[in-house]
C-alpha positions in Angstrom: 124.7 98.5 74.3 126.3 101.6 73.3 125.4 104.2 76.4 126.7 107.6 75.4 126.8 110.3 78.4 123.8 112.6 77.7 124.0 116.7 78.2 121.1 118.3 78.3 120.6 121.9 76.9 117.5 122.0 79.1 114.2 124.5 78.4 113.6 124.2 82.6 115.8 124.0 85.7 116.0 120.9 87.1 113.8 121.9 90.6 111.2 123.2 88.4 107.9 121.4 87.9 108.5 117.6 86.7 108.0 117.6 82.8 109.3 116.0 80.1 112.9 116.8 80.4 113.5 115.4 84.2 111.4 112.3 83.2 113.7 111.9 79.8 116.8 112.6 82.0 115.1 109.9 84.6 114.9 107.7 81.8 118.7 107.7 80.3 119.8 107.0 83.4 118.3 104.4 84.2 119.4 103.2 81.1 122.7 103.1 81.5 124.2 106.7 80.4 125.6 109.4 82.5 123.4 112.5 82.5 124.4 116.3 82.6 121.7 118.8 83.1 123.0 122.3 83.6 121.1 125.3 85.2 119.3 127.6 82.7 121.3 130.7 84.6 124.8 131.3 83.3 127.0 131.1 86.9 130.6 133.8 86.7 132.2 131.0 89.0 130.7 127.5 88.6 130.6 125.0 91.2 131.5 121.1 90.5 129.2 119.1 89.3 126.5 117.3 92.0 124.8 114.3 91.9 120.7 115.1 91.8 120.0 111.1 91.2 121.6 108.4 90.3 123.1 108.9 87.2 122.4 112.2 86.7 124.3 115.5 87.6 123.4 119.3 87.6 126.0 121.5 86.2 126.7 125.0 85.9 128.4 126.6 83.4 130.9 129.8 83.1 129.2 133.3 82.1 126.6 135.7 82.2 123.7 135.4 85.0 121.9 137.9 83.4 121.9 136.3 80.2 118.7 135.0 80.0 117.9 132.3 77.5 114.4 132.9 76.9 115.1 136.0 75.3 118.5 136.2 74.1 120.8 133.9 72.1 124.4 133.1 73.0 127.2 135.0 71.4 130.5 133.8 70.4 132.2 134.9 73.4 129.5 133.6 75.5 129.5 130.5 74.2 133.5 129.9 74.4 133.0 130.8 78.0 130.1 128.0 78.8 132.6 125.3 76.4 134.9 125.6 78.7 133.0 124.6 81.3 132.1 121.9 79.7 135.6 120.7 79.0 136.8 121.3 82.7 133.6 118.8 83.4 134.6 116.8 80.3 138.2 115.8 82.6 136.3 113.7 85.2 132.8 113.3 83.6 134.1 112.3 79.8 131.8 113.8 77.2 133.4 112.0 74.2 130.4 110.6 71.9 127.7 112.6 73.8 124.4 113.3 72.8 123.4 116.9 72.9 119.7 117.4 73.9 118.8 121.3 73.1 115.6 121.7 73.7 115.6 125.5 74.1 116.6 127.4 70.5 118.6 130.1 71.7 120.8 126.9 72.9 122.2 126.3 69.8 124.7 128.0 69.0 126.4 126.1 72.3 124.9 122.9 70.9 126.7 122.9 67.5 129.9 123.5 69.3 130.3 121.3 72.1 128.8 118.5 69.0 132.5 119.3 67.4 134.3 119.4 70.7 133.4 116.2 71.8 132.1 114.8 68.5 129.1 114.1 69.4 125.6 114.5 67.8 122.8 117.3 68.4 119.3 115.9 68.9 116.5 118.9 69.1 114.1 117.9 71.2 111.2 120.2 70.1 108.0 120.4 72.7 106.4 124.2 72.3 105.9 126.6 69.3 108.7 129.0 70.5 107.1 131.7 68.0 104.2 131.7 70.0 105.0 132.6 73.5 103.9 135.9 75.0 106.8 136.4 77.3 110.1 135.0 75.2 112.1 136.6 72.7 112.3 136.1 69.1 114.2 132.5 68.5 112.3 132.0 65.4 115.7 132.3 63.6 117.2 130.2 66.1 114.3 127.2 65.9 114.7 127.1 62.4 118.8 126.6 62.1 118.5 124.4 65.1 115.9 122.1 63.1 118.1 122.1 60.1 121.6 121.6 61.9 120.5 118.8 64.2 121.6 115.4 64.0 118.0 114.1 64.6 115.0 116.2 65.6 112.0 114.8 67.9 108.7 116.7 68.5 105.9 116.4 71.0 103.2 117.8 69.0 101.8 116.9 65.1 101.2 120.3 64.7 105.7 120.9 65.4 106.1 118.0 63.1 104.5 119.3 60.5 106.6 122.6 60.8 110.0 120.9 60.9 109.7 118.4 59.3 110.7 120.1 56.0 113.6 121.5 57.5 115.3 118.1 58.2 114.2 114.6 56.8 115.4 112.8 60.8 112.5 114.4 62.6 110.6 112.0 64.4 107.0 112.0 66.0 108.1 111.2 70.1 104.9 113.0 72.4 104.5 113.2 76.2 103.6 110.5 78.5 103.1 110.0 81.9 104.7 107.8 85.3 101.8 105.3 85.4 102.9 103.4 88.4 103.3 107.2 90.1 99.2 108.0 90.0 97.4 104.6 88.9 96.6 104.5 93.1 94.2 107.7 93.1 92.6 105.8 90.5 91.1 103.7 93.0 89.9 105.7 95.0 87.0 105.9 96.7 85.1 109.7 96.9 81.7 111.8 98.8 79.2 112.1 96.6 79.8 115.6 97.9 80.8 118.0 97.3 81.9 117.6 93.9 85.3 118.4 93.4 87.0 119.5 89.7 90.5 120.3 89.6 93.4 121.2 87.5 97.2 121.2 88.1 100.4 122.4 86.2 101.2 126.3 84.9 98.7 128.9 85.4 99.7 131.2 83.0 98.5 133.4 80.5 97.3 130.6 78.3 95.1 129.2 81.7 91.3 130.6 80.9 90.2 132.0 84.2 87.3 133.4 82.9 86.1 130.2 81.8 87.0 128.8 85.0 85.0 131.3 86.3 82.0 130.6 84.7 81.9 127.1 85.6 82.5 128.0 89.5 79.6 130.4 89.0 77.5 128.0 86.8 78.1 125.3 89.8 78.7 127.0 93.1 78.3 123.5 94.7 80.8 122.5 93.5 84.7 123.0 94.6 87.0 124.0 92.2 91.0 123.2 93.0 93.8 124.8 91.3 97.5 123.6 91.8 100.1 125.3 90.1 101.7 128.8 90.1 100.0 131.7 88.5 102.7 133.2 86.5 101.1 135.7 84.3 98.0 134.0 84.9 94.2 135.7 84.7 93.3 134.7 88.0 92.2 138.1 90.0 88.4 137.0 89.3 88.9 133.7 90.6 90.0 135.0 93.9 87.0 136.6 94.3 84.9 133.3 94.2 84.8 131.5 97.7 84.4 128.0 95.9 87.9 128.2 94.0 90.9 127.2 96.2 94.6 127.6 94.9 96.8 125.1 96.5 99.9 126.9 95.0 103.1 124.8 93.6 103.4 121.3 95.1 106.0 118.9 94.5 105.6 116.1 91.8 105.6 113.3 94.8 102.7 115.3 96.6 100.2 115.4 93.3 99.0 111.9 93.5 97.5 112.2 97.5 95.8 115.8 96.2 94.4 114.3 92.9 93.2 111.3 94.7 90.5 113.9 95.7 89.3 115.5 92.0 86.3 113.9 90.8 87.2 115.3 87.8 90.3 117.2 85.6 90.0 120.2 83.6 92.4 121.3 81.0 90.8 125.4 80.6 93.3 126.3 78.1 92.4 129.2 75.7 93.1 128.2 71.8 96.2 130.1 70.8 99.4 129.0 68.5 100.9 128.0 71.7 98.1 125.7 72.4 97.8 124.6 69.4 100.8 123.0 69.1 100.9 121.6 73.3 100.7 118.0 74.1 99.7 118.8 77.9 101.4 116.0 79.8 98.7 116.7 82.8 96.4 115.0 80.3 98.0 111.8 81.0 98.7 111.9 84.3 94.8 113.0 84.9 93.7 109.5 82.9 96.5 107.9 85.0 94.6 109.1 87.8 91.4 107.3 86.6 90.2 111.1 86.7 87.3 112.3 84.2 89.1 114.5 81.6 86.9 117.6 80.0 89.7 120.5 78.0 89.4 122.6 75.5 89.5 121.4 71.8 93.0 121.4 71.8 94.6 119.0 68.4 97.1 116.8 70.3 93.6 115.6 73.0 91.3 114.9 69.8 93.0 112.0 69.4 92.6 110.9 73.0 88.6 111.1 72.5 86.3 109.6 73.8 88.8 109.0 76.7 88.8 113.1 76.9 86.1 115.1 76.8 86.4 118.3 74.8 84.3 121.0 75.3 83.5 124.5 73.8 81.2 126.3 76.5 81.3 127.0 80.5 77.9 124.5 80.1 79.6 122.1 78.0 82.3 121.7 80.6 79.5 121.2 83.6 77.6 118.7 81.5 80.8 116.3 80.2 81.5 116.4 84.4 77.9 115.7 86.3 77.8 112.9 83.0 80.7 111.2 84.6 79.6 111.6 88.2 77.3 109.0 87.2 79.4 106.1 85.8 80.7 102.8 86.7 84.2 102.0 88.3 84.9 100.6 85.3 85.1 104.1 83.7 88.3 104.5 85.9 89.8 101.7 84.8 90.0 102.2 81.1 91.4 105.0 81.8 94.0 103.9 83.9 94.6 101.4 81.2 94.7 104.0 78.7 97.6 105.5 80.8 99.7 102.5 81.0 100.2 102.6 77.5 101.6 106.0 77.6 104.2 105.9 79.6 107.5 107.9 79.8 109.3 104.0 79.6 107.4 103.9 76.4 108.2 107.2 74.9 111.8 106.7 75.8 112.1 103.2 74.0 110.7 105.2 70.9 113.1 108.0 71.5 116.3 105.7 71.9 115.5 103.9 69.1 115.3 107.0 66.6 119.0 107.9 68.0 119.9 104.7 67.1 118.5 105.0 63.8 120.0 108.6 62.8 122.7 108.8 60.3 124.3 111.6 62.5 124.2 109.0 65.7 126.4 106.5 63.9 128.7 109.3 63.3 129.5 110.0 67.1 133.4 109.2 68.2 133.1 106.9 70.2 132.8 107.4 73.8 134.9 106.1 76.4 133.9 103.5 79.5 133.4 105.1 82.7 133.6 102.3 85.4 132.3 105.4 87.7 132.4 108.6 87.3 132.4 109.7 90.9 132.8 108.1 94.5 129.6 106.4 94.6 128.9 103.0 93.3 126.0 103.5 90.4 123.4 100.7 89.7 122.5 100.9 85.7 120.3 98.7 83.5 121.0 97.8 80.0 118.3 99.2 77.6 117.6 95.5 77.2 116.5 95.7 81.2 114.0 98.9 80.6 112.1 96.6 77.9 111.8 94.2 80.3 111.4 96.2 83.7 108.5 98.3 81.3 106.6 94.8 80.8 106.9 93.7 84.8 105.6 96.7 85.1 102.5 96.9 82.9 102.1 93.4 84.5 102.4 94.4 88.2 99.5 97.4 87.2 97.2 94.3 85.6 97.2 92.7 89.4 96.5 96.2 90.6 93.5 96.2 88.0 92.4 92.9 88.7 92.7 93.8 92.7 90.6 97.2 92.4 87.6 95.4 90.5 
């Protein structure tokens, strides 16, 4: 199977909250291909590559710190600097044949020219509205040549699809998922009747409704509401105030399973903005995963996920989708745990691999090299061939679990 060493142009650092790009990075590895994620910070004197996991290595490369990607685009000179990074990498770590995952805008212009260095192909991997943040910079101009020069480009969101799709006939359809081996155990858990415990986890930011929140803690003062996550730019000052809200801060990604184990339910408070509009919140999966009760805002990409999730309008709405729910069977938990399995990062990744396969602009890669090893340490890889099958054993071995909780 062809196994082309991915880079990643990434839209997070690699230490920052597991998403989408660590679990697609996860993924290629364990498929086979050599991974390159580089920092989102330009460095003026970059270190040699490290090995994170197996497979995959963090990078830095040559330039401004202070440029920051959010805001501002790469120019020329910038850009020669950070290729030649990638070409002093390229001597022990062969890029040849890579695939080029941008999933920031202001990436491109990078993108498009390590694609003729190393003749390799550009895949956009679109996940937010990058019009629609508060706190960025304009890379509307950016988005849109990056969705017409790309080899193939994949969206998380219908609402992204239907914008960029017109741009560029390879755009493919490829949303979030979840790890559901990683929190299908809180689903069986056991909890007190009391107190009642709602919780949420991932960004707190500015499009986080604390003022709903608030309502809800005030509408229920029973109850205990838990928030994990940092509060970036987030409306939270009320909340403080309110001796039944708890903020747990940032935890790691291995920690969130023991904490959720504890929610009776999951909230997803998010107002309804453009941003929203076009989010496919991965903590949606990971919540059914979980087994948890799901009440969010009407956001599109969780209408389709009804009656598994609850949406809801109103503080009330919120409270009554929840004390419903307090009420029902294990079996409850169990659907959605099943509803989980089948929406998996494994799964997303099959789907994702097989669109590169399928792009016109794939076939046209040079072809790259074999790397017996590309550093000291012996790697273990799977064929793609493998995943299938390990992605079965694996929905099997959760089936036992099932059949075990009931």
């Amino acid at each position: 199977m062809d196994t082309p060493p991915i880079l990643f142009l990434p839209i997070i650092n690699w230490e920052f909250r597991t998403q989408r790009p660590q679990q697609l990075a996860r993924c290629f590895a364990r498929a086979g291909h050599r991974v390159y994620y580089p920092a989102l910070r330009l460095h003026p004197d970059p270190p040699a590559p490290h090995q994170v996991e197996s497979g995959i290595w963090q990078i830095a490369l040559n330039g401004d710190p202070g440029l920051d990607p959010y805001r501002e685009r790469l120019s020329p000179a910038a850009v020669e600097l950070a290729l030649g990074s990638l070409r002093e990498i390229s001597a022990e770590h062969p890029l040849d044949g890579c695939w080029i995952i941008a999933q920031l805008p202001s990436w491109r212009p990078l993108a498009e020219a390590a694609r003729t260095a190393f003749g390799g192909a550009v895949l956009f991997d679109c996940m937010d509205d990058f019009t629609a943040f508060g706190d960025h910079g304009d890379l509307a101009q950016d988005e849109r040549a990056l969705a017409i020069s790309a080899d193939l480009v994949v969206t998380s969101a219908q609402s992204l699809f239907d914008k960029l799709a017109p741009l560029n006939p390879q755009t493919r359809m490829v949303r979030n998922g979840c790890e559901p081996a990683h929190f299908g155990p809180a689903s069986a858990r056991t909890l007190p009747d009391e107190p009642v415990v709602v919780g949420f986890f991932g960004g707190i930011h500015d499009w986080f409704d604390g003022s709903l929140v608030a309502e809800i803690a005030r509408l229920r003062p029973q109850w205990e509401i838990r928030l994990i996550g940092d509060t970036y730019r987030g409306d939270v000052e009320t909340l403080r105030t309110l001796p039944n809200v708890k903020f747990f801060g940032e935890v790691p990604y291995a920690a969130l399973p023991r904490l959720v184990s504890g929610f009776h339910a999951g909230i997803i408070p998010f107002k309804i903005t453009p941003l929203t509009e076009a989010a496919d919140p991965v903590k949606a999966y990971e919540m059914l995963a979980a087994g948890l009760t799901v009440v969010a805002t009407d956001l599109p990409e969780l209408r389709r996920l009804v009656p598994l999730v609850a949406l809801a309008h109103t503080a009330g709405e919120f409270v009554a989708h929840i004390e419903e729910s307090l009420s029902e069977p294990p079996e409850a938990r169990l659907a959605r745990f099943e509803a989980a399995r089948r929406e998996s990062w494994l799964d997303r990744f099959l789907d994702l691999r097989r669109a590169m396969d399928e792009s016109p602009g794939g076939s046209r890669r040079r072809p790259a090299p074999r790397v017996e090893s590309a550093s000291a340490e012996t790697e273990r890889f799977v064929s793609l061939s493998d995943l299938q099958r390990e992605t079965e054993e694996l929905r099997r071995h959760l089936s036992a679990l099932e059949t075990a909780w009931q």
